[in-house]
Structure formats: C-alpha cells, structure tokens
C-alpha positions as CSV (number, residue, x, y, z in Angstrom):
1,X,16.2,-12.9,2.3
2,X,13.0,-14.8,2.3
3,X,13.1,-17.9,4.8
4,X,10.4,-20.2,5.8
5,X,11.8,-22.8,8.9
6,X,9.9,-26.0,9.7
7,X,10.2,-27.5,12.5
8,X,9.1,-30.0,15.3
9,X,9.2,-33.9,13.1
10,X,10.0,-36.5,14.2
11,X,9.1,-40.2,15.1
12,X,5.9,-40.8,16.7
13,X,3.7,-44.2,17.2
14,X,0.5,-44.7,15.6
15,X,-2.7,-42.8,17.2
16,X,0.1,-39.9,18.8
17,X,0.3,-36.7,17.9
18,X,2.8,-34.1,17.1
19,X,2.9,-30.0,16.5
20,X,4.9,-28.7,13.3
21,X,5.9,-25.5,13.7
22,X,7.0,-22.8,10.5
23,X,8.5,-19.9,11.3
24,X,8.9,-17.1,8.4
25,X,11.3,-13.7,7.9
26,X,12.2,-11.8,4.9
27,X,8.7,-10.8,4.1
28,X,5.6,-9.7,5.4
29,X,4.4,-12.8,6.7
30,X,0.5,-11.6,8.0
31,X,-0.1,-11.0,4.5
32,X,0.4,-14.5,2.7
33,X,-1.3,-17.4,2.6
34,X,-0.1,-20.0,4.5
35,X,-0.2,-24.3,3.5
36,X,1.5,-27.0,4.9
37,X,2.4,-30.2,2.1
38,X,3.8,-33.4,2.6
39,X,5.6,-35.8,0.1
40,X,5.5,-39.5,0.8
41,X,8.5,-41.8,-0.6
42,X,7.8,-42.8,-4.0
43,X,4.6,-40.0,-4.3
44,X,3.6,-36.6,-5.5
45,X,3.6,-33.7,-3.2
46,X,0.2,-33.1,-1.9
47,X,-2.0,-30.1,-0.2
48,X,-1.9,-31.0,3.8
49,X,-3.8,-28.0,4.8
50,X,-4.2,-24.3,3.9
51,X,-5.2,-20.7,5.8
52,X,-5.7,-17.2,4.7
53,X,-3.8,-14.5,6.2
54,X,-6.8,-13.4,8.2
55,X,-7.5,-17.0,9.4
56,X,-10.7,-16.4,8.0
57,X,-10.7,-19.6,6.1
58,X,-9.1,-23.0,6.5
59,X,-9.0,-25.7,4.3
60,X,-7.9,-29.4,4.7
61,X,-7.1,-32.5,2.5
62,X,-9.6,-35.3,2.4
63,X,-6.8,-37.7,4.5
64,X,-6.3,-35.1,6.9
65,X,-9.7,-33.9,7.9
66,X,-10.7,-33.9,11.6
67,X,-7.3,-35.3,12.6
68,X,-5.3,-32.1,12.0
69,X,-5.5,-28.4,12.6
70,X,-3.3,-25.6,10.8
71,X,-3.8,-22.2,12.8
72,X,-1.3,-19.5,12.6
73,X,0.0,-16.2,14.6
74,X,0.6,-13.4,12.6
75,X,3.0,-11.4,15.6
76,X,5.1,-14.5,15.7
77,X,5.0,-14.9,11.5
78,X,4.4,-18.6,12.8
79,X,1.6,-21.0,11.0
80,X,1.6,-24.5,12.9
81,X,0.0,-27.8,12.2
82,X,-1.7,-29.9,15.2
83,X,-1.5,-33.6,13.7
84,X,-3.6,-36.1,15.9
85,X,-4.8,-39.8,15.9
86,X,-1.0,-40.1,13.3
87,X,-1.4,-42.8,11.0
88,X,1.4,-44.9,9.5
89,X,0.3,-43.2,6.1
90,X,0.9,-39.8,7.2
91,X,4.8,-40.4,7.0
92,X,5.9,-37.7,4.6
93,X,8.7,-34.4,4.6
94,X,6.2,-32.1,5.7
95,X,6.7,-28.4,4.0
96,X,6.0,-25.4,4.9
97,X,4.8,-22.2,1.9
98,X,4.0,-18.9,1.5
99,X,1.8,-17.9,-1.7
100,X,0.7,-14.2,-2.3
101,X,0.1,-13.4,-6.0
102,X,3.1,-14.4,-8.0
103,X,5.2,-15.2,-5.0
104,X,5.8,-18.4,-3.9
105,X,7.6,-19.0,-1.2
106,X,8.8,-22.8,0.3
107,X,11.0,-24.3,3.3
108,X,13.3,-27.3,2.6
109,X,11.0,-29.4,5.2
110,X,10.2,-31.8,8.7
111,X,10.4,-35.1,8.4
112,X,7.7,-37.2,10.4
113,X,7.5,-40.9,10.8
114,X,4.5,-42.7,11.9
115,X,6.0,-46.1,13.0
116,X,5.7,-48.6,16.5
C-alpha cells in the first residue's frame, strides 16, 4: 500500500522557519519524482517545489524562490522542504506527491500557519 506522510507544520511567526518532512512506503521511492504543493483557503492548489529522483534538478515556484529548499534522501525514501524568511502568505496544507509516468501518488497533508 502506497503511503506518502507529511509532516513537521505548524505555527510559526513571520520571518521563522520550519522543515516539512514526507516520508514514503509502498513503492520504490528513489525512482519518482518528488513535489511539495500547498493550497491556501479559498485558492487553487499550486506547485511549491519539485526534484528528480537523482536530485539532479530542482525547481521552485516564483513565491518561493530563495526562501525555500526541497532536497531529498533516497535511503530514508524522505524528500523535505527547508521554508525560511515565512511569510503570512505562505499559510497553506502543504502536500506531499510522488509522480512517475502514469502514477501519481499524494499524502492527505501539513498544515502551516504563518501568524504573530
């Protein structure tokens, strides 16, 4: 059974920083690409960050870049997501996928709240 666990949300203050974690079983994670989305009250879901199974290439939303980091480790079928300098506007479910081909893989999410 296919499972993909975020974890590590929470409430922060603006200009902290928090670590998301996603840990996956059930397939073979070093061979997927990984992405982190996030879905604010009230908007669409949108791409956070993505890295190929090699960590050969990263990509990052316009919002994001330079204030967050996805890396992952392939022995610990973990991919993480280093959010820094948080912004009230980065409040969101943060969710975790797996993508290979046809198969599409999602957790059910980490809340994070950017509030003083």
């Amino acid at each position: 059974q296919v499972q993909l666990e975020e974890s590590g949300g929470g409430l922060v203050q603006p200009g902290g920083s928090l670590r998301l974690s996603c840990a996956g079983s059930g397939f073979n994670f070093r061979w997927y690409g990984m992405r982190w989305y996030r879905q604010a009250p009230g908007k669409e879901r949108e791409l956070v960050a993505h890295i190929t199974s090699t960590s050969r290439i990263t990509y990052y939303g316009d919002s994001t870049k330079g204030r967050f980091t996805i890396s992952r480790d392939n022995a610990k079928n973990t991919v993480y997501l280093q959010m820094n300098s948080l912004k009230p506007e980065d409040t969101a479910v943060y969710y975790c996928n797996a993508r290979r081909n046809w198969e599409d893989y999602w957790g059910k999410g980490t809340l994070v709240t950017v509030s003083s």
